[in-house]
TORMARDREN-798909 format. One record per residue: x, y, z of N, C-alpha, C in turn; chain. Coordinates in steps of 0.001 Angstrom, whole numbers, plus 500000, padded with zeros to 6 digits. Each point is the difference from the previous one (the first is absolute). Layout:
BEGIN
NUDREN       nu       nv       nw      cau      cav      caw       cu       cv       cw   kero
NUDREN        X        Y        Z        X        Y        Z        X        Y        Z      A
...
This chain:
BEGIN
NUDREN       nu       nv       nw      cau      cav      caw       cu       cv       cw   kero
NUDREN   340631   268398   387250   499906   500896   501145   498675   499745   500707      A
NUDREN   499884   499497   501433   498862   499780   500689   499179   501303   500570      A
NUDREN   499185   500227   500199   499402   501314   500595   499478   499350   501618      A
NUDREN   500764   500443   500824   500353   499674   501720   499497   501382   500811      A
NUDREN   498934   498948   501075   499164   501001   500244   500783   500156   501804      A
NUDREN   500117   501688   500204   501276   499564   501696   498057   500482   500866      A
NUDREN   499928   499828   500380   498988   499946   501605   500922   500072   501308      A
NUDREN   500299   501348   500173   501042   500240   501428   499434   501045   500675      A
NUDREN   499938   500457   500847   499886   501183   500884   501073   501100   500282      A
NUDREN   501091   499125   499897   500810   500764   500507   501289   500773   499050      A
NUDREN   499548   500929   499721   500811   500938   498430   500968   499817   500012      A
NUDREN   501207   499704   500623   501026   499674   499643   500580   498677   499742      A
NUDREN   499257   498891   500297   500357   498690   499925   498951   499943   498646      A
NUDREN   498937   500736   499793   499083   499968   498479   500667   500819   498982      A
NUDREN   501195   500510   500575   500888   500824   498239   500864   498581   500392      A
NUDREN   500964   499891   501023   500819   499412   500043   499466   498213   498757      A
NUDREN   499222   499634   500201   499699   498824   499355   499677   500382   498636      A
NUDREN   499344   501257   500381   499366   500077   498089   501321   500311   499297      A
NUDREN   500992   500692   500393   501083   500337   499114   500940   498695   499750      A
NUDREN   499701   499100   501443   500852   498600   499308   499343   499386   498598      A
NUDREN   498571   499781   500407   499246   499549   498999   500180   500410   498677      A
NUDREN   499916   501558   499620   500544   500422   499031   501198   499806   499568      A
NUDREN   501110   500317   500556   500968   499735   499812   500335   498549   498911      A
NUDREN   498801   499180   500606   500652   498627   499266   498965   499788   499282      A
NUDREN   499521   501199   499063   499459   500204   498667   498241   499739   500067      A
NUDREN   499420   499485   500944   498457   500311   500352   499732   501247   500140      A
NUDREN   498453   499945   499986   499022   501617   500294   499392   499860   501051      A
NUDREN   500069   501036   500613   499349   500016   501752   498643   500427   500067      A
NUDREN   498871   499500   500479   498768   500474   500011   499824   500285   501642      A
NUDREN   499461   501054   500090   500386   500184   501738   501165   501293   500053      A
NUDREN   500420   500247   501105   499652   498880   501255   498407   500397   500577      A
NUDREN   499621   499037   500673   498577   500265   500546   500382   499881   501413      A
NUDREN   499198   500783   500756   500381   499858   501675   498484   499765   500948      A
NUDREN   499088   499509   498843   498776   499206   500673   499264   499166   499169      A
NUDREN   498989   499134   500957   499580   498988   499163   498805   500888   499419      A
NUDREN   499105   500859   500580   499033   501096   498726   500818   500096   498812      A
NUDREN   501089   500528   500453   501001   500960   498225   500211   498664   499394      A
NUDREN   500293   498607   500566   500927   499115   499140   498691   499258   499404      A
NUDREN   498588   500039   500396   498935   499276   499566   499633   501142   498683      A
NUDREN   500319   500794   499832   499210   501181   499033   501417   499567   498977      A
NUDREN   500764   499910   500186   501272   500166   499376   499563   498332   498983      A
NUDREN   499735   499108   500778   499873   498736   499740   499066   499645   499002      A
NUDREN   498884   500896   500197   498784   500114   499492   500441   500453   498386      A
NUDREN   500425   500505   499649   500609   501352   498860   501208   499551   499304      A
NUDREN   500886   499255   500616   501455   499475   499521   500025   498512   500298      A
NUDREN   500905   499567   498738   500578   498762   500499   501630   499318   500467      A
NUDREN   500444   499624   500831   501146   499814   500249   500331   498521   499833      A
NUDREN   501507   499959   499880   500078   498350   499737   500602   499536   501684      A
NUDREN   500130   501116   500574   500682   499497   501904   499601   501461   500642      A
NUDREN   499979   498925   501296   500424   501264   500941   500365   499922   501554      A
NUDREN   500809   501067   500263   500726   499840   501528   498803   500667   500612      A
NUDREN   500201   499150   501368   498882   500399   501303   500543   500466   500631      A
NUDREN   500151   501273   500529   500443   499781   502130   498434   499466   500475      A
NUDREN   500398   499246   500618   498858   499674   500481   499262   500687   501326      A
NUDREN   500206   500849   500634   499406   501008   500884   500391   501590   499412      A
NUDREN   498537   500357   499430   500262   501649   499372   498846   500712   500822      A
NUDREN   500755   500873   501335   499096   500630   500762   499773   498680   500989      A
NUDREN   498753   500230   500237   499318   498960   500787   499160   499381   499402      A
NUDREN   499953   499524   498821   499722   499169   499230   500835   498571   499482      A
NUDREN   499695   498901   499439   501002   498996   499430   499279   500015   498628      A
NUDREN   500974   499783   498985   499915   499980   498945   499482   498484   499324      A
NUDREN   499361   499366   500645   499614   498627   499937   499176   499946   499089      A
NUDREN   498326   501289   499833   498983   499651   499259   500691   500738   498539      A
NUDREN   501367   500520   499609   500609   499844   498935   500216   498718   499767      A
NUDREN   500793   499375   500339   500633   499251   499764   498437   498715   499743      A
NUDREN   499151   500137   500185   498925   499036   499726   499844   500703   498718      A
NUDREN   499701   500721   499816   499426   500878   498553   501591   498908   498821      A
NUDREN   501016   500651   500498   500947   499241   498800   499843   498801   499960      A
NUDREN   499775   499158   500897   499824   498538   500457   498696   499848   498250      A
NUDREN   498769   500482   500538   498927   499595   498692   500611   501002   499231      A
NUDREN   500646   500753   499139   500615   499873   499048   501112   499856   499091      A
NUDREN   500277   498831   500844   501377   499052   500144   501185   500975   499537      A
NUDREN   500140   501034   500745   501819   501018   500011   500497   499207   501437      A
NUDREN   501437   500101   499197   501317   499541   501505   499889   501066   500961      A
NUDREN   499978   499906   501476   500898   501101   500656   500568   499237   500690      A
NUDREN   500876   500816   500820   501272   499761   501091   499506   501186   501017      A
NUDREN   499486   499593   501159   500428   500493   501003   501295   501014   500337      A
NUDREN   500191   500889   500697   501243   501027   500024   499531   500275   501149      A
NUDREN   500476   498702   501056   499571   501106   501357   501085   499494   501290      A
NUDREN   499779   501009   500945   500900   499466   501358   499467   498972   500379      A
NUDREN   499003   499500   499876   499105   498704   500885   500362   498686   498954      A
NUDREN   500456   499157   501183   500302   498868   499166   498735   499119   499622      A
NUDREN   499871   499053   499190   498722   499691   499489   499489   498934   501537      A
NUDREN   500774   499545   500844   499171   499313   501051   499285   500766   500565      A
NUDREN   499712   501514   499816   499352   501464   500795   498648   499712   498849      A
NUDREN   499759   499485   498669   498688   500462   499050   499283   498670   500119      A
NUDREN   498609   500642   499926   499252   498803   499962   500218   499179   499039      A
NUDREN   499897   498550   500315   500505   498340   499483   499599   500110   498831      A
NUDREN   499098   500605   499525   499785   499927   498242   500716   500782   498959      A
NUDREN   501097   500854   501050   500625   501050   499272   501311   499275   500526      A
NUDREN   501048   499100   500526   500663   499787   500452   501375   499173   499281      A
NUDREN   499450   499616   498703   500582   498924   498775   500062   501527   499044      A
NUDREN   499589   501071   499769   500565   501113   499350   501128   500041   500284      A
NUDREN   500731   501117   498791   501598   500155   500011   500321   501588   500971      A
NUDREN   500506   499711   500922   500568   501014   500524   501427   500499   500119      A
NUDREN   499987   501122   500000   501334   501109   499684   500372   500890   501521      A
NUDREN   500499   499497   501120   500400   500806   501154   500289   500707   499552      A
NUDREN   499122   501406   501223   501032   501310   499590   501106   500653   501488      A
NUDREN   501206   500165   500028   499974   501026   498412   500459   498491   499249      A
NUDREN   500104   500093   498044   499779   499525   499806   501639   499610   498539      A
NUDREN   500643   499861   499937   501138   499683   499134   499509   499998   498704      A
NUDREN   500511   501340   498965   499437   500124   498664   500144   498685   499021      A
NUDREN   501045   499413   500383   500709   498742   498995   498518   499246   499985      A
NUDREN   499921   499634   501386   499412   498814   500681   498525   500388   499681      A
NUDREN   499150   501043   499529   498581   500612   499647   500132   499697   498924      A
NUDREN   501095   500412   499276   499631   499802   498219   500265   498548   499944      A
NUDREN   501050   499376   500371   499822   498476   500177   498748   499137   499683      A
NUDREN   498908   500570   501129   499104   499226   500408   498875   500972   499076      A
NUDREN   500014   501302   499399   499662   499910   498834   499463   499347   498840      A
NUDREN   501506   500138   499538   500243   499473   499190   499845   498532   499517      A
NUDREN   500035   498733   501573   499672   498922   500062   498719   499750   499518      A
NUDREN   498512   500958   500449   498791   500498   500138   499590   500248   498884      A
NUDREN   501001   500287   498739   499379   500625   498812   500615   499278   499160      A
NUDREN   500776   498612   499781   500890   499445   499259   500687   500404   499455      A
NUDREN   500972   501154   500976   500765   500377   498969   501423   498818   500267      A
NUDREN   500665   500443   498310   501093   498672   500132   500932   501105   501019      A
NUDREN   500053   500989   499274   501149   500858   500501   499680   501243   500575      A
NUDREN   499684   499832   501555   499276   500987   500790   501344   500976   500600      A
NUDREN   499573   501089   499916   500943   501375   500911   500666   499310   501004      A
């Protein structure tokens, strides 16, 4: 069971994912709906992934996604913006359009965490 960290803003697409997540036998850390809460969270816990939206508020969730970068955790992106919209160093990350097909999240999961036999 991986411990998957959701970083969303928006409460219903942050149950909506965490209950997929659960569902297919992981623990949800989160959801967080800023990069303050998800840096304190980060600081204190460890996760083996985690989904981005990548605009929470008027913020981008980018200087997360550097923090997991140096301590080498997977994430996936979870956002409306296709990756030709993020800056070029973030652009070879795995992204998840939303809205977003449950099959097709745990899929790419599951790809993310080796599982043989993902949800």
């Amino acid at each position: 069971m991986a411990r998957i960290l959701v970083v969303e803003d928006d409460n219903s697409i942050a149950m909506a994912m965490s209950w997929m997540v659960e569902d297919a036998g992981h623990s949800i850390v989160g959801p967080e709906r800023t990069v303050a809460t998800t840096r304190q969270v980060l600081a204190r816990q460890r996760v083996d992934l985690a989904l981005l939206d990548v605009m929470l508020g008027g913020e981008t969730v980018f200087p997360i996604s550097d923090l997991l970068d140096l301590a080498g955790t997977p994430f996936i992106f979870v956002t409306a913006h296709p990756a030709s919209a993020f800056p070029v160093k973030y652009r070879h990350r795995p992204v998840m359009l939303k809205p977003c097909r449950p099959r097709a999240l745990m899929a790419l999961i599951g790809q993310i965490l080796g599982e043989t036999n993902p949800a």
